[in-house]
C-alpha positions in Angstrom: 92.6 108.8 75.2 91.7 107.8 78.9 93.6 104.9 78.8 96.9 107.4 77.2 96.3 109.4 79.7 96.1 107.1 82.9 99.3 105.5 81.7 101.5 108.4 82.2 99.5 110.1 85.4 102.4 109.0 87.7 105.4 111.3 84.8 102.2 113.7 84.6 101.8 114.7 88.0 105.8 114.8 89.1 106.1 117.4 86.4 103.2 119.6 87.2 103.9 119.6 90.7 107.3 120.0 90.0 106.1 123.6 89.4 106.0 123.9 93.7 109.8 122.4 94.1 111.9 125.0 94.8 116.0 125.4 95.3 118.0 128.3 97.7 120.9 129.3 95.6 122.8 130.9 98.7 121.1 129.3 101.9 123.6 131.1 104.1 122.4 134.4 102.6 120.5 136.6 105.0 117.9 137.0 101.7 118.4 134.2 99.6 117.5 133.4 96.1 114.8 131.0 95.0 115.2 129.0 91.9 112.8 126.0 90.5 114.2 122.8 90.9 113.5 121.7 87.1 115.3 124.7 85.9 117.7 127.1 87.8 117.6 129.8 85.7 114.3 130.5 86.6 113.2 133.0 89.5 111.2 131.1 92.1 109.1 134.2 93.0 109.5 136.1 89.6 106.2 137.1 88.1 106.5 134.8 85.1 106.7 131.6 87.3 103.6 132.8 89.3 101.7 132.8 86.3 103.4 129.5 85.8 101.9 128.0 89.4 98.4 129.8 87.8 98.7 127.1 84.5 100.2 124.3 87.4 97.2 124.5 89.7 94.5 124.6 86.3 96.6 121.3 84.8 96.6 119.7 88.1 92.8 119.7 88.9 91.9 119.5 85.8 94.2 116.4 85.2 95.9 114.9 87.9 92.1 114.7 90.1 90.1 114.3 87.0 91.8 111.4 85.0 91.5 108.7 88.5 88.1 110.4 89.1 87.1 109.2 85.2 88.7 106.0 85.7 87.0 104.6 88.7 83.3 106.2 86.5 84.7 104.0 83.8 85.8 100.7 85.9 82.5 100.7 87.5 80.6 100.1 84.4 81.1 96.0 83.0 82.2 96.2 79.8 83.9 99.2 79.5 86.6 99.9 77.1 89.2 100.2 79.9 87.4 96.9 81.7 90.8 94.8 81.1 92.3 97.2 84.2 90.2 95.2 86.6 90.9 91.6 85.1 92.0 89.6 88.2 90.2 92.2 90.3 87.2 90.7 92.7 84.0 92.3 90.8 82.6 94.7 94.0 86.3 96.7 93.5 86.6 96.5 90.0 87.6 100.1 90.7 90.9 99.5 92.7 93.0 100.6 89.6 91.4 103.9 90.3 92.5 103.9 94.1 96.0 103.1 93.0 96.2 106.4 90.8 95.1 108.1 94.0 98.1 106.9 95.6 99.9 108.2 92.7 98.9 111.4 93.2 99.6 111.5 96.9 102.7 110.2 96.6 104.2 112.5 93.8 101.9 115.3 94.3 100.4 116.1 97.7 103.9 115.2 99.1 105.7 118.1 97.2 103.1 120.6 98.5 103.6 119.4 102.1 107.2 119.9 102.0 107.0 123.5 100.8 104.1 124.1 102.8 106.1 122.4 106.2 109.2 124.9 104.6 107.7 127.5 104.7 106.6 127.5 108.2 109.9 126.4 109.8 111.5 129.5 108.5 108.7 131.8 109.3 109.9 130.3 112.8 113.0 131.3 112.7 115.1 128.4 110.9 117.5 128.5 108.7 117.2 127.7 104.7 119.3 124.9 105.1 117.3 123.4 108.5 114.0 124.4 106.8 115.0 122.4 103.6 116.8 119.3 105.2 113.7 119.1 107.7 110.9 119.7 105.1 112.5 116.6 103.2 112.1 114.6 106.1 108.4 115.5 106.4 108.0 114.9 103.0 109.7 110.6 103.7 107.4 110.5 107.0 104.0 111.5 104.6 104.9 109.0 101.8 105.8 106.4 104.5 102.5 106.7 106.1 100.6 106.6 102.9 102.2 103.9 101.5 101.3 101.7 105.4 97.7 102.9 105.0 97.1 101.3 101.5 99.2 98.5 102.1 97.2 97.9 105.2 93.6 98.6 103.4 95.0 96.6 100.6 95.9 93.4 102.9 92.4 93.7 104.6 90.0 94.1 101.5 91.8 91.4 99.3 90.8 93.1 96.0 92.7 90.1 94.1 90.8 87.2 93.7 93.7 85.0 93.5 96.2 84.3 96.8 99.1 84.6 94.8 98.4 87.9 93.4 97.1 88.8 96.6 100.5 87.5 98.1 102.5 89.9 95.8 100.4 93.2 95.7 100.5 93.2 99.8 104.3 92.2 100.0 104.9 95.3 97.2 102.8 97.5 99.3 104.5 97.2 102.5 108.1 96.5 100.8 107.7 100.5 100.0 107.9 101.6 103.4 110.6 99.5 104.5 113.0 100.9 102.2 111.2 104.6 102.6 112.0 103.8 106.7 115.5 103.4 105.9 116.0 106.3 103.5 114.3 108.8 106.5 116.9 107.3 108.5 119.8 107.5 106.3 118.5 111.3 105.7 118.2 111.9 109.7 121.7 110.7 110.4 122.6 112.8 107.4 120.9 116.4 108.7 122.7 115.3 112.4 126.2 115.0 111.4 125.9 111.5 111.5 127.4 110.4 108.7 129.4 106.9 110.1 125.4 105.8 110.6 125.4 105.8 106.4 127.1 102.4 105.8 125.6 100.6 108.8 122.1 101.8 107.9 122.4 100.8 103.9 123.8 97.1 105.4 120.9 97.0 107.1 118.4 97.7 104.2 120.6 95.4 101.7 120.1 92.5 104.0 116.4 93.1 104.8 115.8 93.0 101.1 117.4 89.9 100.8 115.6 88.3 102.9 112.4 89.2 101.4 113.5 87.9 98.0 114.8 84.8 99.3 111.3 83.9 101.4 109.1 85.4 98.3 110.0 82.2 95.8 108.8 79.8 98.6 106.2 82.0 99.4 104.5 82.2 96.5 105.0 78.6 95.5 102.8 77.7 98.5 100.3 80.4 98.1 100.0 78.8 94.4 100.0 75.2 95.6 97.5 76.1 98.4 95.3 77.8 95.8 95.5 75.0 92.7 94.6 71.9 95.6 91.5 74.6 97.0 90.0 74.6 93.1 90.5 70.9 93.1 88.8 69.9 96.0 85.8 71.9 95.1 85.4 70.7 91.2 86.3 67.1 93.2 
């Protein structure tokens, strides 16, 4: 049942925090409407989706905290029934499977409440539903950015794969996020500006970058493997 339900934590928690995404029908409207995001014909504000948020907040402490909170109690024990989750893991973070559902949850989760919460206070400011919105979105890019550097960074420091190779590929897909997060925020910015001739140039940019990472990965990783196989020889040597 753990296992079920660490397996779909990441569709989990978009849908209950979906409960906090919110749409303006009319954002030119001096009072406009509020819909959810999941389903329009639903009032925002209405008293049935508050009681909604009520069973939203209960399922996402009671799920989206709990289940990584149970896993990392689990992974810590050798010869748990979930131990197979920190194969290839070094034994004193046998845990990190745990830490990766935590980024989970930021990144679908905590990143949703920001933005309404960075929404809400640009148009108690004075903005408009439209700036609040097109703003907010950005905030939410910068958070996600800035979670996804610090675990790529923590991840490239504490090597929690044993092997290089693995090490190689679970660093490069930790900071390969950001890079096409960056480019998104700026394709948004240029977007919210009126500058929509930076589109093109911008997605050009991001298609070569990620060329260039695949085409150095193959050689990459055939060293990292070559460099590992001739370090197990010399020592059994």
């Amino acid at each position: 049942a753990l296992l079920a339900a660490y397996v779909l934590l990441p569709a989990a928690t978009t849908v209950i925090f979906s409960a906090w995404s919110f749409e303006p029908i009319d954002s030119e409207a001096v009072e406009p409407t509020y819909v959810l995001r999941a389903d329009v014909s639903v009032d925002y504000y209405g008293s049935a989706h508050q009681r909604h948020l009520v069973f939203a907040g209960t399922a996402g402490a009671a799920y989206a905290v709990a289940v990584p909170a149970l896993v990392f109690a689990v992974l810590r024990r050798p010869g748990s029934p979930l131990s197979f989750l920190a194969d290839g893991y070094a034994g004193w973070v046998r845990w990190w499977e745990a830490l990766e559902a935590v980024r989970q949850l930021m990144l679908a989760g905590i990143a949703v409440v920001l933005g309404l919460w960075f929404r809400s206070a640009l148009e108690a400011r004075g903005a408009t539903v439209a700036q609040a919105t097109a703003y907010a979105s950005a905030a939410q890019i910068v958070f996600a950015i800035a979670v996804q550097v610090c675990f790529g960074y923590l991840a490239s420091n504490v090597r929690p794969l044993e092997s290089d190779v693995h090490h190689l590929v679970h660093t490069a897909c930790h900071l390969a996020l950001p890079l096409v997060q960056t480019f998104g925020l700026a394709n948004h910015l240029a977007s919210v500006l009126g500058e929509d001739l930076l589109a093109g140039p911008l997605g050009a940019m991001m298609i070569a970058a990620m060329a260039a990472a695949l085409a150095l990965a193959p050689p990459a990783l055939a060293f990292s493997a070559f460099r590992e196989r001739a370090r197990t020889v010399l020592r059994d040597a």
